[in-house]
N, C-alpha and C positions, 0 to 999 in steps of 0.2 A: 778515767771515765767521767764525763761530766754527767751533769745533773737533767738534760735532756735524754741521754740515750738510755739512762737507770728509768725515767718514767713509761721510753719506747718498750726495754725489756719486762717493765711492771705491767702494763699494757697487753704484751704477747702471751704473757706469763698467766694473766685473768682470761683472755681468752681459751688458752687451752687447758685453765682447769673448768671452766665452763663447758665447753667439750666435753671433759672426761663426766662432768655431771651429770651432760643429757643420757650419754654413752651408757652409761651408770643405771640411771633411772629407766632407758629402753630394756637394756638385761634385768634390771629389778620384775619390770612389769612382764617381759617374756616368762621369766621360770615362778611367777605367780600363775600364769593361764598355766603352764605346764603341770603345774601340781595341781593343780583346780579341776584340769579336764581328766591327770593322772589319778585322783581321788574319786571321782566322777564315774571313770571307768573300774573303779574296784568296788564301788560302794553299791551301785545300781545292779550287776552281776549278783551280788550277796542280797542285797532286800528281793531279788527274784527268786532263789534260790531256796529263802524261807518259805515262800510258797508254793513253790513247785517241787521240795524235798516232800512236805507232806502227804499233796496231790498221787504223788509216784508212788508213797509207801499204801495209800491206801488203794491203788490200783491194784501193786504187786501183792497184796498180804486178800485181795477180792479173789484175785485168780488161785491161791494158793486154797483157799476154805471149797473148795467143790464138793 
């Protein structure tokens, strides 16, 4: 192997961990939104929940006092 085709394959070699970089950093940023919008839909449900659990119980415990 001479000393051209070592710099060809040093060359191919940069390119495709470059690839695997970008690759990389697209699935970094996807399962970031994933968890974001995932936490998003658990947490928004629950701060509702705190206020509409109370609203129900003083509904239910109105009808109950007749």
């Amino acid at each position: 192997m001479n000393e051209e085709e070592i710099k060809q394959k040093l060359v191919l070699l940069e390119q495709k961990i470059d690839a695997v970089y970008v690759s990389a950093e697209k699935t970094r940023k996807y399962f970031l939104a994933v968890l974001i919008v995932s936490v998003v839909a658990f947490v928004v449900p629950l701060i509702g929940l705190v206020f509409a659990i109370p609203s129900f119980l003083g509904t239910i415990s109105s009808y109950g006092s007749f």
